[in-house]
N, CA, C and O atoms as a MOPAC input file, in Angstrom:
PM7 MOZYME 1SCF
protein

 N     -0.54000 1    -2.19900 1    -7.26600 1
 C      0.70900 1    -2.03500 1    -7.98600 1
 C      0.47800 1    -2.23300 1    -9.48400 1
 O      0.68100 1    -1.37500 1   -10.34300 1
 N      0.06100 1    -3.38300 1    -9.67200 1
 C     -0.41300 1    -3.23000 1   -11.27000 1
 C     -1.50000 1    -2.13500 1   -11.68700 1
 O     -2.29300 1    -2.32600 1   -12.60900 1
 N     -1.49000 1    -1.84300 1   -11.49400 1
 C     -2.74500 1    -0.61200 1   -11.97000 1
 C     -2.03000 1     0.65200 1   -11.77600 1
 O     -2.12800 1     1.45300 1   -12.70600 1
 N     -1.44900 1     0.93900 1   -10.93000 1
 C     -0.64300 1     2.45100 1   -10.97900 1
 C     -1.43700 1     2.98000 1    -9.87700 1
 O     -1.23600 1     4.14500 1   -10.22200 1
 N     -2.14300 1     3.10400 1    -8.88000 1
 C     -2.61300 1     3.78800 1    -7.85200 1
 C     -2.64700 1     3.63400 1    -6.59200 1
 O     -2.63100 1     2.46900 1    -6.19400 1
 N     -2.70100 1     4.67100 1    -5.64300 1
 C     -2.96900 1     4.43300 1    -4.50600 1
 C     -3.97600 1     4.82000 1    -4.22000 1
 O     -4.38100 1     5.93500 1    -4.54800 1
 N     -4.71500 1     3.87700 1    -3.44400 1
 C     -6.08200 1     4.12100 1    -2.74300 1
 C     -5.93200 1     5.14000 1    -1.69200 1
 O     -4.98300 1     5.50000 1    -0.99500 1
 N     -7.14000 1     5.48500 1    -1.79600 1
 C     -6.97400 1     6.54500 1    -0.80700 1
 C     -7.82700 1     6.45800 1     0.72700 1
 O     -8.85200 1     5.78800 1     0.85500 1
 N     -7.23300 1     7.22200 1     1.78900 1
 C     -7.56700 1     7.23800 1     2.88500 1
 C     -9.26300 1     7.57700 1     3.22100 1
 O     -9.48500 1     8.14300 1     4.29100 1
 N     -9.92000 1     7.38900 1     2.72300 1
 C    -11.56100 1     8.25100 1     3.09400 1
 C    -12.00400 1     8.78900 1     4.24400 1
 O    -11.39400 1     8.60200 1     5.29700 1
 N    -12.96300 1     9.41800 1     4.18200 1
 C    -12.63700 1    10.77000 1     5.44100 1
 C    -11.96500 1    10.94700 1     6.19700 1
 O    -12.22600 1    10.64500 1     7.36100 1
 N    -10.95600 1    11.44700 1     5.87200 1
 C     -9.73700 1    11.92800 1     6.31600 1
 C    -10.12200 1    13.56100 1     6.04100 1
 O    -10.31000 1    14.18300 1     4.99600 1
 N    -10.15100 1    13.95500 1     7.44900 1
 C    -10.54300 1    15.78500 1     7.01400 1
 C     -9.79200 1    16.51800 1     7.73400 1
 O     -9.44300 1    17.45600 1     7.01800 1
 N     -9.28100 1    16.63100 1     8.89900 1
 C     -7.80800 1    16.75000 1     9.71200 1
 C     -6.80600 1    16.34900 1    10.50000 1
 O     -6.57300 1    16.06300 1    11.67400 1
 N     -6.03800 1    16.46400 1     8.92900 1
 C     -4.95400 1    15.09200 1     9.60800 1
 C     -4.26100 1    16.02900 1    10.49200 1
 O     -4.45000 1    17.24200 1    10.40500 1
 N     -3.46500 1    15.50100 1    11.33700 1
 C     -2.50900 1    16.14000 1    12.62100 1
 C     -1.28000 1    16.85300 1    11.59700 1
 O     -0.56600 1    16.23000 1    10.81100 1
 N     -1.26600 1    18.10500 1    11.81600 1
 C     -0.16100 1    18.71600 1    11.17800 1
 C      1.22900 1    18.09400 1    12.22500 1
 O      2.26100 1    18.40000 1    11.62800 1
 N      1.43500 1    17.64600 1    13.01700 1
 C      2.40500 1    17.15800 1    13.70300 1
 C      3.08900 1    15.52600 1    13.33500 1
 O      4.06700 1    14.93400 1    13.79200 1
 N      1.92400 1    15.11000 1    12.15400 1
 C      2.17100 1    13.67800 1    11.62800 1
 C      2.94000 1    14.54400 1    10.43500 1
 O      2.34800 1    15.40600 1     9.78500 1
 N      4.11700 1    14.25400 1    10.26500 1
 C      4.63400 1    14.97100 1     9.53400 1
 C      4.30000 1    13.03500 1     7.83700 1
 O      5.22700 1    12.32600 1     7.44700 1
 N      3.38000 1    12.94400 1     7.55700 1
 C      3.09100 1    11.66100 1     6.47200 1
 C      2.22400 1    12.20900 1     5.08900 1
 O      1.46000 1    13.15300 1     4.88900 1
 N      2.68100 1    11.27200 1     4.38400 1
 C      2.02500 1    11.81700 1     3.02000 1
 C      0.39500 1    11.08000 1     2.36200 1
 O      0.24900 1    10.12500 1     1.59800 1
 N     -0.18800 1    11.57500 1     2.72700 1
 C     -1.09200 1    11.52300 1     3.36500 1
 C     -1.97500 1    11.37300 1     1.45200 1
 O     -1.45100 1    11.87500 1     0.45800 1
 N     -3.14700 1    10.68600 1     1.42600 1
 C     -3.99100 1    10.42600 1    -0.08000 1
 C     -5.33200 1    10.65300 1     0.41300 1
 O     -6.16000 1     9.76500 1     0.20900 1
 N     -5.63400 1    11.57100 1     0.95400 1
 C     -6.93700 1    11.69200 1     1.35900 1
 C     -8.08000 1    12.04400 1     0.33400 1
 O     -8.02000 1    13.03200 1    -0.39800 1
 N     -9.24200 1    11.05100 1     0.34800 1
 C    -10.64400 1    10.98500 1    -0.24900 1
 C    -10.51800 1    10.91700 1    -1.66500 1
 O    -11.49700 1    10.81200 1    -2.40400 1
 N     -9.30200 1    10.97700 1    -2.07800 1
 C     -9.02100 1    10.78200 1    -3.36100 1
 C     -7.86900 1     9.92100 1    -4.11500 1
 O     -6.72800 1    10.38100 1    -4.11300 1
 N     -8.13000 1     8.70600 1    -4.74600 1
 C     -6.77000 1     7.59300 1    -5.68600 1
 C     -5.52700 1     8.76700 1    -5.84000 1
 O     -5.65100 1     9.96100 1    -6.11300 1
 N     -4.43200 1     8.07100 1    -5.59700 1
 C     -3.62500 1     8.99900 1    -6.72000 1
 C     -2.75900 1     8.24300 1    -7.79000 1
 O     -2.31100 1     7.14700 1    -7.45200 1
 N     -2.57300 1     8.55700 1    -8.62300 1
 C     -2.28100 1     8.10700 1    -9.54700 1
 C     -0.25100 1     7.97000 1    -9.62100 1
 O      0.34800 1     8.92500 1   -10.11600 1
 N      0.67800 1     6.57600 1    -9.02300 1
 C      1.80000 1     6.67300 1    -8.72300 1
 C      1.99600 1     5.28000 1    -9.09300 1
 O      1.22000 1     4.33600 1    -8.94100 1
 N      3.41700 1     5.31000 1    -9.71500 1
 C      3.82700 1     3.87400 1    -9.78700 1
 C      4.45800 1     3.35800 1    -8.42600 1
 O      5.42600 1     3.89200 1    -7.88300 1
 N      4.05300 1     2.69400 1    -8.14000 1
 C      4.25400 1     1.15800 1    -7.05800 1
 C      5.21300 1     0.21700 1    -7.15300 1
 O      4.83000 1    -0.69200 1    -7.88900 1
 N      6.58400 1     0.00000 1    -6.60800 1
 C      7.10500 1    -0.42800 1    -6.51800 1
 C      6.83500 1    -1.67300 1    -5.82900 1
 O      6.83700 1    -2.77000 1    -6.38800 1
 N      6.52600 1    -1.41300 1    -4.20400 1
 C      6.39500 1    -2.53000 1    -3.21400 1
 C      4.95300 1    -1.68500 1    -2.55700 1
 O      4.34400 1    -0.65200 1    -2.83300 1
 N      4.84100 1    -2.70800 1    -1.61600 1
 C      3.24800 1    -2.23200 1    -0.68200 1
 C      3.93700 1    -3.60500 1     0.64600 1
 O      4.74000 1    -4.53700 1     0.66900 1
 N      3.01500 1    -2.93000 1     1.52500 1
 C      2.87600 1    -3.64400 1     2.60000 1
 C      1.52600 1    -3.60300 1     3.33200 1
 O      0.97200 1    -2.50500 1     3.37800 1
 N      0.77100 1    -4.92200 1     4.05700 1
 C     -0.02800 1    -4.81300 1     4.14200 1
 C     -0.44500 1    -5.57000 1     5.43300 1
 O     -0.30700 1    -6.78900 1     5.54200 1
 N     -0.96100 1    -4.77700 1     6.39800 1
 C     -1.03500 1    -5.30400 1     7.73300 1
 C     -2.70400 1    -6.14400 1     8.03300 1
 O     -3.72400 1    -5.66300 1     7.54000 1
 N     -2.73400 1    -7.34400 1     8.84500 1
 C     -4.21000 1    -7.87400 1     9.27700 1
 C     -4.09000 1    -8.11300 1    10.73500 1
 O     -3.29400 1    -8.76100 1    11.41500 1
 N     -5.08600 1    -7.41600 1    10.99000 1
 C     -5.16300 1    -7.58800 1    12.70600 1
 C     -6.57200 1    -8.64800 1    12.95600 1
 O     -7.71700 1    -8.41900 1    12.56500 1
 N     -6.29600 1    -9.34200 1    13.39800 1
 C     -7.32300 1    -9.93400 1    14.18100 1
 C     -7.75700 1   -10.23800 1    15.61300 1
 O     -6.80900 1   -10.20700 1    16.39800 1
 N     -8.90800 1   -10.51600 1    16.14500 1
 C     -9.48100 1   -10.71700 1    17.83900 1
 C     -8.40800 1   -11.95900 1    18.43200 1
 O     -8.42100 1   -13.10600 1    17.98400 1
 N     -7.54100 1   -11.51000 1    19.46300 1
 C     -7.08200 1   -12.61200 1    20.54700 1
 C     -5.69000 1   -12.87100 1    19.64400 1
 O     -5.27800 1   -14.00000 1    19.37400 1
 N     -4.93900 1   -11.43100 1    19.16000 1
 C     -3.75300 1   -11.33900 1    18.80000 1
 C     -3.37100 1   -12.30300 1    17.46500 1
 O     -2.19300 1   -12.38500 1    17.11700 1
 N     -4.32800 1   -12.95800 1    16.80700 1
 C     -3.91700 1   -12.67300 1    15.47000 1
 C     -3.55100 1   -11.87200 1    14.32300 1
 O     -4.34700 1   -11.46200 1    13.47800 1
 N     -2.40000 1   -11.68700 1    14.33700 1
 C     -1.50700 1   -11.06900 1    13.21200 1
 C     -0.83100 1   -11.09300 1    11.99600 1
 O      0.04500 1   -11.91100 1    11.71200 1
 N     -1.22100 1   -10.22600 1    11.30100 1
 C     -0.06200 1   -10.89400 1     9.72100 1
 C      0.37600 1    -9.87900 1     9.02900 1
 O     -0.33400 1    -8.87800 1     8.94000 1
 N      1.46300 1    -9.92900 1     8.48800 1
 C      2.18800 1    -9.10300 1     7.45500 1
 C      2.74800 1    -9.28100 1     6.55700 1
 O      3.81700 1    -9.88700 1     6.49600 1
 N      2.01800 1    -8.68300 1     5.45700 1
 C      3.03500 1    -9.23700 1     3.96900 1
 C      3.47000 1    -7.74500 1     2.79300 1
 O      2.74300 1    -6.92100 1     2.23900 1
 N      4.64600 1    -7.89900 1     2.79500 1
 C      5.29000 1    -6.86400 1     1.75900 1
 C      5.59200 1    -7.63400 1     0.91500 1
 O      6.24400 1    -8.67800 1     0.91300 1
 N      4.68400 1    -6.62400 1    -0.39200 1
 C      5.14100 1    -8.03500 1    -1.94200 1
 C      5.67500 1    -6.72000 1    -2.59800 1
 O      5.22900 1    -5.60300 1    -2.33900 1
 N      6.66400 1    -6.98500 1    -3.46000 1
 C      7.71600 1    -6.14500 1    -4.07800 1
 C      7.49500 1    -6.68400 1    -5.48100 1
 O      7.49000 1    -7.88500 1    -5.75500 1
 N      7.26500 1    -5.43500 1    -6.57100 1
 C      7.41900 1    -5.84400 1    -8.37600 1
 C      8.18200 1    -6.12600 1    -8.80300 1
 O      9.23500 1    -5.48800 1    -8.78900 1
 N      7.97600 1    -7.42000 1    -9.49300 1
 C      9.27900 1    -8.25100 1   -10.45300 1
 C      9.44300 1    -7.69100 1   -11.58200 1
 O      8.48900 1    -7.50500 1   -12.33800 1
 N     10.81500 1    -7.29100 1   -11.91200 1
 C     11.20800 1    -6.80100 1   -12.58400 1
 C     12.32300 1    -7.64100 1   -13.65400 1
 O     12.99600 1    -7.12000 1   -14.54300 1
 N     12.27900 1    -9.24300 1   -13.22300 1
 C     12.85600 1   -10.23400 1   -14.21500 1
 C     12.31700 1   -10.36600 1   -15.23200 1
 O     11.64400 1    -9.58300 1   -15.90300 1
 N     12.80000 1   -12.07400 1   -15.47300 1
 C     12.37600 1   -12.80700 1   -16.82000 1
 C     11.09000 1   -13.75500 1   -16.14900 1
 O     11.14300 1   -14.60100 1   -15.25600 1
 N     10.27900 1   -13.41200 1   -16.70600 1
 C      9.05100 1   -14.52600 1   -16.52900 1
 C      8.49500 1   -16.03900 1   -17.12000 1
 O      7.40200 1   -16.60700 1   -17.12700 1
 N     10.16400 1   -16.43400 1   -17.71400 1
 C     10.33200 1   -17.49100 1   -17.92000 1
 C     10.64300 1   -18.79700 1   -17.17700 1
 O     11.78100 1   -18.74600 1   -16.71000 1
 N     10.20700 1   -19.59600 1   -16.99300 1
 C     10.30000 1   -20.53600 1   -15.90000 1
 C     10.77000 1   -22.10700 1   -16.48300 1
 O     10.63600 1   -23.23300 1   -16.00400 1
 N     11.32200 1   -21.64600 1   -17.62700 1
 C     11.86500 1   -23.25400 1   -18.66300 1
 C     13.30000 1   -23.16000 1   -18.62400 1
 O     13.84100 1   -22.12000 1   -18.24600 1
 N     13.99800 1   -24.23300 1   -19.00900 1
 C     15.24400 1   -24.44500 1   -19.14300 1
 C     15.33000 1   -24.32600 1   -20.48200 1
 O     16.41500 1   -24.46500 1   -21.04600 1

């Protein structure tokens, strides 16, 4: 998100025309980022998920 890009999918050479998704194959693209979400799978059903969303406040933290 800070940087402006999305990474891209790597070899990705035919995607299913029936996945109707927008798809960044073998190549960054260059998009501003609002939010992301980001999945971790692990062995014997460890799981995690975190969606972090850009602050768009005051980055002041004083009274």
């Amino acid at each position: 998100m800070e940087k402006g890009y999305i990474h891209p999918t790597i070899n990705l050479e035919n995607p299913d025309p029936e996945c109707d998704l927008d798809y960044v194959p073998n190549q960054a693209r260059k998009k501003e980022i609002n939010c992301a979400l980001s999945n971790s799978l692990g062995f014997g059903g460890h799981n995690a998920v975190l969606i972090v969303k850009r602050w768009f406040g005051s980055t002041h933290h004083g009274e």
